[in-house]
C-alpha positions as CSV (number, residue, x, y, z in Angstrom):
1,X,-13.4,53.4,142.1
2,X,-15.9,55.0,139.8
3,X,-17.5,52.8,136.8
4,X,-17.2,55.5,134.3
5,X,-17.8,54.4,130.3
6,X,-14.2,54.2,128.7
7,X,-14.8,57.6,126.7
8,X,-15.3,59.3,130.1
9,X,-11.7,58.0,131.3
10,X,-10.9,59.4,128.3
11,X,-12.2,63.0,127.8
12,X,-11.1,63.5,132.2
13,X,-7.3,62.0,131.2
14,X,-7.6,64.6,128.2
15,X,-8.6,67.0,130.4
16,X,-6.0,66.5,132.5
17,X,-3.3,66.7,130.2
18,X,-4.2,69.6,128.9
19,X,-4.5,71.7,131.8
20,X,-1.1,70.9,132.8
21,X,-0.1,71.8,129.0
22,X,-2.1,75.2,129.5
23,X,-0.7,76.0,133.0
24,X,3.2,75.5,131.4
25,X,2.9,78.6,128.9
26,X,3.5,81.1,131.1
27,X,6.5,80.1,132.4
28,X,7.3,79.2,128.8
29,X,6.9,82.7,127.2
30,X,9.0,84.2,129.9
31,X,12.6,82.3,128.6
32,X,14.9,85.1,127.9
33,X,17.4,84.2,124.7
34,X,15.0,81.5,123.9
35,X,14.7,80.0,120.7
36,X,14.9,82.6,117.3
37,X,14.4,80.5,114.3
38,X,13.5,83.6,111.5
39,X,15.3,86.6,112.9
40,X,17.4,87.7,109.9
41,X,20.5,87.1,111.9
42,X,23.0,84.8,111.1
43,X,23.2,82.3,114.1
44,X,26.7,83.5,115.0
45,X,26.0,87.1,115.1
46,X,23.1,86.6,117.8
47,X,24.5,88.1,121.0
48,X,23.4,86.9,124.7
49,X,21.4,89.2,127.0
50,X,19.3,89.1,130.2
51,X,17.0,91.2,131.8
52,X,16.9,91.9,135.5
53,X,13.1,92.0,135.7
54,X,11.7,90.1,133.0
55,X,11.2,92.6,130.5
56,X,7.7,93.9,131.3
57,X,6.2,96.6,129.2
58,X,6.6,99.9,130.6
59,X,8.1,99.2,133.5
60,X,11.3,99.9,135.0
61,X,14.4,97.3,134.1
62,X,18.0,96.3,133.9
63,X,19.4,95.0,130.7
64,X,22.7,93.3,130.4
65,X,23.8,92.9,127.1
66,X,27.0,90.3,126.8
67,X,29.6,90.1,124.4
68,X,31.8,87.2,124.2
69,X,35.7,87.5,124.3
70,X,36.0,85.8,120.9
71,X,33.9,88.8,119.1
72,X,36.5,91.5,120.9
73,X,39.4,90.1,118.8
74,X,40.9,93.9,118.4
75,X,39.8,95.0,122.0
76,X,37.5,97.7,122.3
77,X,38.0,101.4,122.7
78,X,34.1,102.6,122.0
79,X,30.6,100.9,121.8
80,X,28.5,101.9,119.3
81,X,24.3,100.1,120.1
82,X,21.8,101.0,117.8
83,X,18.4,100.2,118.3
84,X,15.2,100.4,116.0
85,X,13.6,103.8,115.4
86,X,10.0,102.0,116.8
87,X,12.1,101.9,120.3
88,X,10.0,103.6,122.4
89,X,11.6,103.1,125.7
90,X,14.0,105.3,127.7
91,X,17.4,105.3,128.8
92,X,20.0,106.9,131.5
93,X,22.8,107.6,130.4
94,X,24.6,107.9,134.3
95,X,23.6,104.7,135.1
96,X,25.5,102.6,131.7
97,X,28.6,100.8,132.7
98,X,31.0,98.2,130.8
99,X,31.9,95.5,133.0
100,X,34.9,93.2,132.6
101,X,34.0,89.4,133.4
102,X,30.8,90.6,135.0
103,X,32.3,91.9,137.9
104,X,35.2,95.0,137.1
105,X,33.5,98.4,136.1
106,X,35.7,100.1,133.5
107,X,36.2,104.0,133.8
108,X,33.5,105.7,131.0
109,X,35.2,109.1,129.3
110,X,31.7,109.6,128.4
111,X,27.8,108.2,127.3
112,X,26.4,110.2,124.5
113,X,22.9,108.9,123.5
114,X,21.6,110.2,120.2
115,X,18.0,109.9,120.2
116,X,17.2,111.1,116.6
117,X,20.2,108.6,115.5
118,X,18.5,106.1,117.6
119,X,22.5,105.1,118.1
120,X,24.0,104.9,122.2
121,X,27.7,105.9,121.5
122,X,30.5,104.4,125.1
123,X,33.7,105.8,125.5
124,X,35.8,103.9,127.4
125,X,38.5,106.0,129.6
126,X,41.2,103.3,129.0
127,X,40.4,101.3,126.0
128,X,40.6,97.3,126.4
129,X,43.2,95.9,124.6
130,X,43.1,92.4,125.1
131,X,40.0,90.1,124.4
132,X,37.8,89.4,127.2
133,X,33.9,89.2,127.8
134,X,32.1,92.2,128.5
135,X,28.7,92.9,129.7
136,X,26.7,96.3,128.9
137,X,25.1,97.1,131.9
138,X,22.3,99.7,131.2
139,X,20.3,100.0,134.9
140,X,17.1,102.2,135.2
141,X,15.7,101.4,131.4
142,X,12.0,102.1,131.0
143,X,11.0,99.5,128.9
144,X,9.2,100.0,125.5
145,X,5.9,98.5,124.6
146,X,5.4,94.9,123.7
147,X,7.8,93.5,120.8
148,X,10.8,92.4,119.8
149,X,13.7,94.6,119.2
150,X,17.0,94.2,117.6
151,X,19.8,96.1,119.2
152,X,22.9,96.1,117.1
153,X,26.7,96.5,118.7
154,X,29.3,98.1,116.5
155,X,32.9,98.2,118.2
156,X,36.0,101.0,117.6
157,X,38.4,98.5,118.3
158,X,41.4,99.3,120.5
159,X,44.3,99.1,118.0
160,X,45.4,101.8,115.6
161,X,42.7,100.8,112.5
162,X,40.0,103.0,113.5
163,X,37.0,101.5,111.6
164,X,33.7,100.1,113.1
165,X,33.6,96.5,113.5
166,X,29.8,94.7,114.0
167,X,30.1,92.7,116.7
168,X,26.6,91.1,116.9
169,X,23.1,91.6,117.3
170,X,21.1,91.0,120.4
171,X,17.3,90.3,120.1
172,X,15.2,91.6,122.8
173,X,11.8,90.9,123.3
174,X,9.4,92.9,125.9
175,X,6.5,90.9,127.4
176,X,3.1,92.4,128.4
């Protein structure tokens, strides 16, 4: 064993330490829905997401935004997402679907995507009248630069009121 002075022990067990504390960031900053402490959104109104391929600037990508059954209280006969005007990533419109517990695509009447609006406007064929989860699957998104965007979901709910209802906002943030 080496015969080091006690404030050598010290500054290699330091050293140590903090290597492994340096070498865990990466895989820290790379957390999808991690923690949002001063978003401007209320707690409840934060909506889940995931992205397919980590959200890499510029690249190509799959989000899957996810709305719980409790927020479809009325159903859902159109999806309204509106995203910041500083958005400066790209969407395809053929290749949007609403899925039903992640796995039953519902028939789309039509996408319409509104890029001075900055608003992404579903039509459902058949609207969904009872309250289940549904996942926005938008596949083939070319990602924006580096940031943190909010989209917000506004939902034409399936009974006869036909007034806008915010569901929730999901927070996306696009690494480097």
């Amino acid at each position: 064993m080496l015969n080091l002075p006690i404030s050598w022990k010290r500054f290699f067990t330091t050293l140590a330490i903090s290597g492994c504390i340096v070498s865990s960031i990466p895989l820290i900053s790379y957390a999808q829905g991690g923690l949002t402490i001063f978003s401007g959104v209320n707690r409840e109104n934060i909506l889940n997401y995931y992205l397919d391929y980590n959200g890499k600037r510029k690249a190509r990508d799959r989000y899957r935004l996810r709305i719980s059954g409790k927020k479809l209280t009325g159903g859902a006969a159109k999806f309204f997402i509106k995203y910041p005007d500083y958005f400066d990533g790209k969407f395809d419109t053929d290749r949007i679907e609403v899925r039903v517990n992640r796995k039953e695509s519902l028939p789309l009447r039509e996408v319409i995507w509104d890029q001075e609006s900055q608003i992404i406007e579903i039509d459902l064929e058949e609207p969904l009248r009872e309250s289940r989860r549904v996942e926005l699957v938008f596949s083939g998104v070319r990602n924006p630069d580096v940031g943190t965007y909010y989209f917000h979901c506004d939902v034409l709910p399936a009974v006869d009121l036909p007034i806008r209802q915010y569901v929730g906002t999901w927070i996306i943030s696009i690494n480097p």
